[in-house]
PALO-612724 format. One record per residue (C-alpha): z, y, x. Coordinates in Angstrom, 1 decimal. Layout:
      up   north    east
       Z       Y       X
...
***
This chain:
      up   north    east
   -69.7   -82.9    18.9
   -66.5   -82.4    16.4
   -67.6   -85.6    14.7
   -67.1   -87.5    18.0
   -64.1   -85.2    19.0
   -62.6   -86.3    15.2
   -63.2   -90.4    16.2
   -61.1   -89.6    19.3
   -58.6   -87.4    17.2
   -57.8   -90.1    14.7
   -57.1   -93.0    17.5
   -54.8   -90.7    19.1
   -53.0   -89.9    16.2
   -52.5   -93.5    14.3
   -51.0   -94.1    18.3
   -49.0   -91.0    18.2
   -47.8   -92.3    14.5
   -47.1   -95.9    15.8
   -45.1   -94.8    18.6
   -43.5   -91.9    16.6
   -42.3   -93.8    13.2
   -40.1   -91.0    12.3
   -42.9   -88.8    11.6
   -45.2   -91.3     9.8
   -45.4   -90.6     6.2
   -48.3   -93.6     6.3
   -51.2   -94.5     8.1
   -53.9   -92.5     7.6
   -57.0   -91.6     9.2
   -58.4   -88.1    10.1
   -61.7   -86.6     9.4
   -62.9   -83.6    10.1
   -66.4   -81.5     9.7
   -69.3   -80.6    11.8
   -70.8   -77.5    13.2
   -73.3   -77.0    10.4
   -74.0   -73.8     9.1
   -72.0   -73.2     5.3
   -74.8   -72.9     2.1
   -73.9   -70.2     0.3
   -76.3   -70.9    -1.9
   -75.1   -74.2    -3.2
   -72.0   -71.6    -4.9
   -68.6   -70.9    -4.2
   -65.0   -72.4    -5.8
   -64.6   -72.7    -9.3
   -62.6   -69.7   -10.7
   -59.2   -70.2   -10.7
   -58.3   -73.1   -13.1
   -60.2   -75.4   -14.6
   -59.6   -79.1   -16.5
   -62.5   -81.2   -16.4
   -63.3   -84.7   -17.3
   -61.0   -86.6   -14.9
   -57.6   -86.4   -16.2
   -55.9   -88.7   -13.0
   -57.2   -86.3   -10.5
   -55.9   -82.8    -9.8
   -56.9   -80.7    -6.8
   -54.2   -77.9    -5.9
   -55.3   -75.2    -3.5
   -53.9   -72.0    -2.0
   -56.2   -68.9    -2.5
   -54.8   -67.3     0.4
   -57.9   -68.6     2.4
   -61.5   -67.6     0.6
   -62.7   -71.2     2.5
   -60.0   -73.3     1.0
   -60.7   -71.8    -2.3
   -64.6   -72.9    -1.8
   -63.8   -76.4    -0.4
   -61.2   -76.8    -3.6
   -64.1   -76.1    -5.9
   -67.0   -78.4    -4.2
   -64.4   -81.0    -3.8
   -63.1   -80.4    -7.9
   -67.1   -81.0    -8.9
   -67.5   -83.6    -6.9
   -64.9   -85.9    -8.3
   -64.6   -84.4   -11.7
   -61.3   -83.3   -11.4
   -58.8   -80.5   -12.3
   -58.9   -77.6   -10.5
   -55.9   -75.7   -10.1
   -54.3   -72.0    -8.0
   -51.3   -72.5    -6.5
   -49.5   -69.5    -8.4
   -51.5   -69.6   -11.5
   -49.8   -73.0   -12.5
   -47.7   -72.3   -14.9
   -49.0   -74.6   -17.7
   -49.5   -77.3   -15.3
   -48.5   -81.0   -16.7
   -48.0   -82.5   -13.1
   -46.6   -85.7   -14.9
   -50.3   -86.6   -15.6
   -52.0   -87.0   -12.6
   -52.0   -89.8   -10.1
   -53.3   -87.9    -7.3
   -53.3   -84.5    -5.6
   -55.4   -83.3    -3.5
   -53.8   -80.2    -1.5
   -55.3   -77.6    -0.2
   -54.5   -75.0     2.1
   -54.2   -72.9     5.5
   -52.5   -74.5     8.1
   -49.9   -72.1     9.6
   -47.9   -73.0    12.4
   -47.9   -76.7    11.5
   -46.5   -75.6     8.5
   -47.3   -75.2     5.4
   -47.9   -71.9     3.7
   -44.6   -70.6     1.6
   -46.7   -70.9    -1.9
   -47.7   -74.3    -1.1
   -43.7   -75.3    -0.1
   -43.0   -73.6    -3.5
   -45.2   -75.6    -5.7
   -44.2   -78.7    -4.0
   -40.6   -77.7    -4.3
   -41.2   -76.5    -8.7
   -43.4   -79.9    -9.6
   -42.3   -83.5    -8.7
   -45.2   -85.7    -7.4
   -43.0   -88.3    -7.1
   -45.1   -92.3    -7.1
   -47.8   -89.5    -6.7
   -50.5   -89.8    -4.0
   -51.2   -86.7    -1.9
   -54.2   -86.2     0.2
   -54.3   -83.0     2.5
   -57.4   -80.8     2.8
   -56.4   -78.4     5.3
   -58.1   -75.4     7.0
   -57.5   -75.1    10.8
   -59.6   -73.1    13.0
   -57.9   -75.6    16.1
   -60.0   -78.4    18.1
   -58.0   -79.2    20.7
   -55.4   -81.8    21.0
   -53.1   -79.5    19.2
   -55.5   -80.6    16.6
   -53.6   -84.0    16.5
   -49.9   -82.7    16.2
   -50.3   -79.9    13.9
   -52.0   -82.7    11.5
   -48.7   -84.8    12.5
   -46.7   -82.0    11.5
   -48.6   -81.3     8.4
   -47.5   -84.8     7.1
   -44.4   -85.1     7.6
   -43.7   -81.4     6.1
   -45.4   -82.4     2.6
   -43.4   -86.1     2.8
   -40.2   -83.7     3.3
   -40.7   -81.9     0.5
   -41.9   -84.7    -1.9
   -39.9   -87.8    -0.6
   -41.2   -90.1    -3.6
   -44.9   -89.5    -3.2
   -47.4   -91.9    -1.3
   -49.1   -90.0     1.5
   -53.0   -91.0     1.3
   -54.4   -92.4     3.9
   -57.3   -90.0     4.6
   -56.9   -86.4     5.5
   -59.5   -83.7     5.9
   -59.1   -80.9     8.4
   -61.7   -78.7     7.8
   -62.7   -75.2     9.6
   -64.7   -72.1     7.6
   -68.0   -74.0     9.6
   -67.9   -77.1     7.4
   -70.4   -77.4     5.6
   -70.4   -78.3     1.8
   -72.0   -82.0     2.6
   -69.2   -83.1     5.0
   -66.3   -81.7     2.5
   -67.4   -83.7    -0.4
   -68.2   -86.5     1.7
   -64.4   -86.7     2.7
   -63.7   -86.5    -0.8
   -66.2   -89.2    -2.5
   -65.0   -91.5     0.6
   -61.2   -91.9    -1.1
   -62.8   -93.9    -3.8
   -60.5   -92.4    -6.6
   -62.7   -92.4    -9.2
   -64.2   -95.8    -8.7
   -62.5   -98.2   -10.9
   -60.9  -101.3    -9.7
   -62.5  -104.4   -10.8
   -62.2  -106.3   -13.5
   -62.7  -109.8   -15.3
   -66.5  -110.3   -16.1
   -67.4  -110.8   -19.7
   -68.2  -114.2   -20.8
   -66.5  -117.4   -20.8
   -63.9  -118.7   -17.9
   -62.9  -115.3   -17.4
   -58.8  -115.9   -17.7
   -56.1  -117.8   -15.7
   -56.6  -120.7   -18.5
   -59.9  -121.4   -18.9
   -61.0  -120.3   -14.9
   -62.4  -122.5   -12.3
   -60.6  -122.0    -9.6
   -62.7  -120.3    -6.2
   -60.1  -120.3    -3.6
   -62.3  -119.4    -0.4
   -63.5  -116.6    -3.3
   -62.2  -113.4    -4.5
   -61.7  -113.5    -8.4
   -60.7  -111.2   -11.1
   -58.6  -113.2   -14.0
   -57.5  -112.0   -17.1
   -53.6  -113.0   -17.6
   -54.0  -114.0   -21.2
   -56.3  -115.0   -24.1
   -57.6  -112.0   -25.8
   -55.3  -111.4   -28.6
   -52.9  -113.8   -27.4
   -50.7  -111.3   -25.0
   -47.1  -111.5   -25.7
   -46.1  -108.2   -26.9
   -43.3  -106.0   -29.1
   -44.7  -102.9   -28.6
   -47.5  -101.8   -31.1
   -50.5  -100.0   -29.0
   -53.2   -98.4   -31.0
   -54.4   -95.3   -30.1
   -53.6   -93.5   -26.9
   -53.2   -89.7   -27.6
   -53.7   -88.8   -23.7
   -50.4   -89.5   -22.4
   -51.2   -93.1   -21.2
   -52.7   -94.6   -18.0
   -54.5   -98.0   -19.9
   -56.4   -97.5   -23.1
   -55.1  -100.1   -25.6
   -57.9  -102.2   -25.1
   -56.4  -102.9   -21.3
   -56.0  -106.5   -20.4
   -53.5  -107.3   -18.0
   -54.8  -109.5   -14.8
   -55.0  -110.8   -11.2
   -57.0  -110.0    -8.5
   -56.9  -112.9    -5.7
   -57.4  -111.8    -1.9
   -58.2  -115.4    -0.5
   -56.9  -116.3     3.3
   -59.6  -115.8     6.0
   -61.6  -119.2     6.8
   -60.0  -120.4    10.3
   -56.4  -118.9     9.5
   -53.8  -121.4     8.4
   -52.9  -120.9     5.2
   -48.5  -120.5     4.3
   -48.5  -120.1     1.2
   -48.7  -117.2    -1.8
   -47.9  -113.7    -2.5
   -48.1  -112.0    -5.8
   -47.9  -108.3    -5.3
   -47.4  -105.4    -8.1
   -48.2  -102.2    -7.3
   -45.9   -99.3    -8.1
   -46.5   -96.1    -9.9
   -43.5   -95.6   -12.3
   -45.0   -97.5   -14.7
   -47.2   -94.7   -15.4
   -50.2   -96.1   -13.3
   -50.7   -98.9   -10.4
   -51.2   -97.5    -6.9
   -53.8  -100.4    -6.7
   -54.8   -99.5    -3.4
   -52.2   -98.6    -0.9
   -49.5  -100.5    -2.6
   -51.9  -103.3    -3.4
   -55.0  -103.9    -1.8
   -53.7  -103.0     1.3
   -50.9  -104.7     1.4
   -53.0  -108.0    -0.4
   -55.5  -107.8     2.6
   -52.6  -107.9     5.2
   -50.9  -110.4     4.0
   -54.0  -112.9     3.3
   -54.9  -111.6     6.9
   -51.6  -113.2     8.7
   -51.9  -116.8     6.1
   -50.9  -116.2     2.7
   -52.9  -116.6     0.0
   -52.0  -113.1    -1.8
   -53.0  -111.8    -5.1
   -52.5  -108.2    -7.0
   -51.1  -108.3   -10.4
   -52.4  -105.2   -12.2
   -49.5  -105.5   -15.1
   -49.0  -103.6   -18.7
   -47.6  -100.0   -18.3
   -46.4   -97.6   -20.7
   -46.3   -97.4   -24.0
   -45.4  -101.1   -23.0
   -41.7  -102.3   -21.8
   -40.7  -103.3   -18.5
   -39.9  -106.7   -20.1
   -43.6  -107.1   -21.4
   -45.0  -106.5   -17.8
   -42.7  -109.1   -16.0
   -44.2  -111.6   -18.3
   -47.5  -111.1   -16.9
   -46.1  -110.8   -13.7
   -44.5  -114.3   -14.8
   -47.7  -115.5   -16.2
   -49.8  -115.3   -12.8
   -46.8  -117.2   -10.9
   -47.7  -120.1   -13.4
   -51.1  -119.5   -12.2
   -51.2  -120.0    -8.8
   -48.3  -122.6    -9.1
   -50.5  -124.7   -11.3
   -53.6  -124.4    -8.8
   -51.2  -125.2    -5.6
   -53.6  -127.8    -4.7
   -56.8  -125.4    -4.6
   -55.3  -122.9    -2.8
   -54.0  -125.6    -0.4
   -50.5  -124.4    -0.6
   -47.0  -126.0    -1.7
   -45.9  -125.2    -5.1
   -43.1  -124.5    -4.2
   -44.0  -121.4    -1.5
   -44.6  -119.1    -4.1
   -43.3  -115.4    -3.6
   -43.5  -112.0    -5.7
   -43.0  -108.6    -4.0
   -43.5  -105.3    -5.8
   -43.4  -101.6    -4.5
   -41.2   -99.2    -6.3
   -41.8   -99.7   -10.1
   -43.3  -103.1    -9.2
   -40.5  -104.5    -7.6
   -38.4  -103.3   -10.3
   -40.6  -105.7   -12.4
   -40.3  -108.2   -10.0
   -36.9  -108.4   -10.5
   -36.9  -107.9   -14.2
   -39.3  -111.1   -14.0
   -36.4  -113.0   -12.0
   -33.9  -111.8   -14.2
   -34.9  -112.7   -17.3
   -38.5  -114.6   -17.5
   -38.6  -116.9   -14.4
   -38.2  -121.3   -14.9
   -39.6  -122.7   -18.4
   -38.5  -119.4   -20.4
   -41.3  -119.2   -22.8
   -43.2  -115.7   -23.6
   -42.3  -116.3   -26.9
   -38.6  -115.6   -26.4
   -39.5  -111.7   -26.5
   -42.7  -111.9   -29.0
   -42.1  -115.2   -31.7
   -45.7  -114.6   -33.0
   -47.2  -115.4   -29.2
   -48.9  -118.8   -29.1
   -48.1  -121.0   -26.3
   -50.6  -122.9   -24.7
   -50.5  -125.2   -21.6
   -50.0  -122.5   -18.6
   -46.4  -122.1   -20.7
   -45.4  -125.3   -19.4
   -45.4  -124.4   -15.7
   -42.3  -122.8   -13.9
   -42.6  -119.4   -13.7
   -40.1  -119.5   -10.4
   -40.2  -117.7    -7.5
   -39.1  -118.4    -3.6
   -38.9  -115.1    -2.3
   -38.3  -112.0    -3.8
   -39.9  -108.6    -1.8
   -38.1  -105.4    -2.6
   -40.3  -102.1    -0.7
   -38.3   -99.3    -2.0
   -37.5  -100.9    -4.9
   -34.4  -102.7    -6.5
   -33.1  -104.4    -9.2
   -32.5  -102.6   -11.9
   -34.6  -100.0   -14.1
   -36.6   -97.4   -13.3
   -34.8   -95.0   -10.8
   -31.8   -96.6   -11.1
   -30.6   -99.9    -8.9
   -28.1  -102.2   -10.8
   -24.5  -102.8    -9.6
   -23.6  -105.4   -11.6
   -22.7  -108.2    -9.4
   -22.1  -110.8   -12.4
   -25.3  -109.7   -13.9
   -27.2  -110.7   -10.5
   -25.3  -113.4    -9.9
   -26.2  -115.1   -13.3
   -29.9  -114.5   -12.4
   -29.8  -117.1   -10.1
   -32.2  -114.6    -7.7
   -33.7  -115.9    -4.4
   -33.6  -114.6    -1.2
   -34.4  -111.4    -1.6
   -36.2  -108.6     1.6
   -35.0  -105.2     1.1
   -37.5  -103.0     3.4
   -37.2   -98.6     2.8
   -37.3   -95.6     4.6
   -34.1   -92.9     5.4
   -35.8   -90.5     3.6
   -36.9   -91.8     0.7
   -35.0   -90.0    -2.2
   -33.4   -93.9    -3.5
   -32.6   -94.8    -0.4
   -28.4   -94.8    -1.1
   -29.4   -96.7    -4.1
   -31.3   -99.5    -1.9
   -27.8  -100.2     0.0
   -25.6  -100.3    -3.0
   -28.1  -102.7    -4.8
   -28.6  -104.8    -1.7
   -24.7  -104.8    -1.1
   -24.3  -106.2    -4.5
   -26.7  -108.6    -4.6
   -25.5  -109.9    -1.4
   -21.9  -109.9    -3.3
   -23.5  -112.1    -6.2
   -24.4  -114.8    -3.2
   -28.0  -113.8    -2.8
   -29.2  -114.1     0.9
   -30.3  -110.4     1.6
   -32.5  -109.5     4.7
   -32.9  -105.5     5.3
   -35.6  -103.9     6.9
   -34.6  -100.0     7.4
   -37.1   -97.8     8.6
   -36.0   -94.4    10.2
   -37.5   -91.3     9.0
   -39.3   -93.1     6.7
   -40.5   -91.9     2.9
   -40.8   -93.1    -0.3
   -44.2   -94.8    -0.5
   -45.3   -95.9     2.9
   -47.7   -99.1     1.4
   -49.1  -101.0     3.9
   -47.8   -98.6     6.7
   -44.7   -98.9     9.0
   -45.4  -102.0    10.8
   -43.4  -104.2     8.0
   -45.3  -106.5     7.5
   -44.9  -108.9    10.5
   -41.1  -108.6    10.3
   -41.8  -110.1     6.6
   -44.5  -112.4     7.3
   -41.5  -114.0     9.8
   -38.6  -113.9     7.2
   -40.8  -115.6     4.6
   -42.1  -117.9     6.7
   -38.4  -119.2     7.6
   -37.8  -119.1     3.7
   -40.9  -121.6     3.3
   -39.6  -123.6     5.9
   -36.3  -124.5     3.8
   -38.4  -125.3     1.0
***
């Protein structure tokens, strides 16, 4: 009976979020357990702190609650993950992880005072956060207080991505429907990647357009680079052996097809947020005509400069497959999200037209791709700007001489850049760029795919096309 009364639960809340955008912090669906009788047997939460084998993954729970404590543990094991008390965090390296799984005792609709305090002592900023809440509740209260829940964790970290999944859980939920919940987010499933063999990069593929593919950028040893990467000591995202590429989301047979969209993810160039920033937005967009694709770029130890050439690399791409993808050459767009749209406009800055990879790395050996513009239409900014990492760029005469294109500005109220997103929009409208603004009231840093954006864009690049 819960599991049909949780189906019912999370319609009425995505309509509840739709017509209330103030207190969306993303969509997200809900899931909560069954009836069945807890196992003791299969053992209780992990004691206190524990670091595992998955270094990206860190669940955080309040020990207030013995049933938050046990569902931390089960769902610690079943993805590998650290395991850490709320209060016993004091060597805690929260710069490491990429997502948090929270857990704790819903009081109120409100979060527990230890809970507000960690979030308030360790910045999950570009962070994802996925609630796992215990709420004895099934009513439609149900709905509201896991409203409420949202919007109090976006308040307190305004530059983390909210996860799209929630669990509410009561002290009936059995072991099987916890780690269900938590082995359906998908974190530790890698993205995919280029198979081995030959044809497996954006210069020697054959082109699939009705197909998804997975292209490496450039020829193995051939990556334009300053930055020497060896050995990663634990503090990086990629191993050294990463291989920058592009994941193609091909437009639905039957939809008329617009033109492209290459999207980078954000994630402080510490990580990609591959899915919600990504995927998401990848599947959208090819679902409304445009042929989009994911550019999963270099991060650190590597420059921002070194990832807008990929980023500039997979423009050539697509540009010189125009015909397969059934698109003009010249409707070509890039749009990143956070730290991917600060690459995007590092890319149309500095590395757009005929301005060879070599410029930055003189040992690089150019080959044909080279050849291609590397120019964009359209330039998406979601809670991003030009600039550098957290900080947007003032300098009129420096935008100006980048020759940018029109450019869509969309970010929340509350995200914690947000006076930073008008002054760099003012003053790339002051260079003579043609600015559009999307504000979206109440709104955090890291919405994705959420806020109902997307058609608003669809219609503004559209018209860009159109003048093309």
């Amino acid at each position: 009976m819960k599991r049909v009364l949780a189906l019912i639960l999370a319609v009425m809340l995505s309509l509840c979020l739709a017509a209330c955008q103030h207190e969306d912090s993303g969509h997200f669906a809900l899931t909560a357990g069954d009836n069945t009788s807890q196992e003791e047997q299969n053992g209780s939460a992990k004691e206190k702190n524990e670091l595992v084998e998955n270094p990206n993954i860190l669940i955080a729970y309040d020990p207030a609650q013995y049933p938050v404590k046990e569902a931390a543990g089960w769902i610690a094991q079943e993805l590998s993950a650290d395991l850490i008390e709320i209060g016993n965090d004091n060597d805690l390296q929260a710069d490491q992880y990429e997502f948090v799984l929270l857990g704790f005792s819903s009081q109120d609709d409100r979060v527990s005072a230890s809970v507000e305090d960690f979030l308030e002592r360790f910045d999950f900023g570009a962070r994802t956060i996925y609630p796992f809440v215990l709420d004895e509740s099934a009513d439609s209260a149900f709905v509201t207080s896991a409203v409420s829940l949202y919007s109090a964790i976006s308040q307190l970290e305004p530059g983390a991505l909210m996860g799209n999944d929630a669990l509410i859980f009561t002290a009936d939920t059995s072991q099987e429907d916890i780690t269900a919940w938590a082995g359906g987010l998908s974190l530790t499933s890698g993205e995919p990647v280029p198979q081995a063999g030959d044809g497996n990069t954006v210069a020697t593929a054959t082109v699939t357009p009705n197909q998804q593919q997975v292209l490496y950028l450039w020829e193995e040893g051939n990556a334009p680079a300053q930055t020497e990467y060896t050995v990663n000591n634990g503090g990086y995202s990629d191993d050294p052996d990463f291989r920058p590429y592009i994941t193609s989301f091909p437009v639905p047979e039957g939809i008329k097809i617009k033109g492209a969209v290459l999207i980078c993810p954000g994630g402080a160039f510490q990580f990609r947020s591959d899915q919600p920033e990504g995927i998401d937005v990848a599947e959208a967009l090819s679902a409304v005509g445009y042929q989009s694709f994911v550019v999963d770029y270099r991060l650190r130890p590597y420059t921002q400069q070194e990832g807008a050439l990929d980023l500039a690399r997979a423009v050539r791409f697509v540009r010189s497959h125009a015909e397969e993808y059934g698109i003009n050459p010249q409707d070509i767009a890039v749009m990143g999200f956070s730290a991917g749209g600060i690459l995007s406009g590092e890319m149309l800055l500095h590395f757009d037209g005929d301005i060879s990879p070599s410029v930055l790395d003189p040992q690089y050996q150019p080959d044909e791709l080279d050849s291609v513009s590397a120019d964009a239409a359209a330039c998406g900014m979601i809670y991003s700007f030009y600039g550098r990492l957290s900080v947007g760029t003032t300098d009129v005469e420096l935008l100006r001489s980048g020759n940018l294109p029109p450019t869509f500005y969309c970010y929340g109220t509350r995200d914690p850049f947000y006076k930073q997103f008008l002054a760099n929009a003012d003053a790339a409208e002051e260079a003579g760029v043609e600015v559009e603004r999307l504000q979206l009231d109440g709104m955090p840093h890291g919405f994705g795919a959420s806020g109902d954006w997307i058609s608003t864009y669809d219609q503004w690049l559209g018209a860009v096309f159109a003048e093309n």
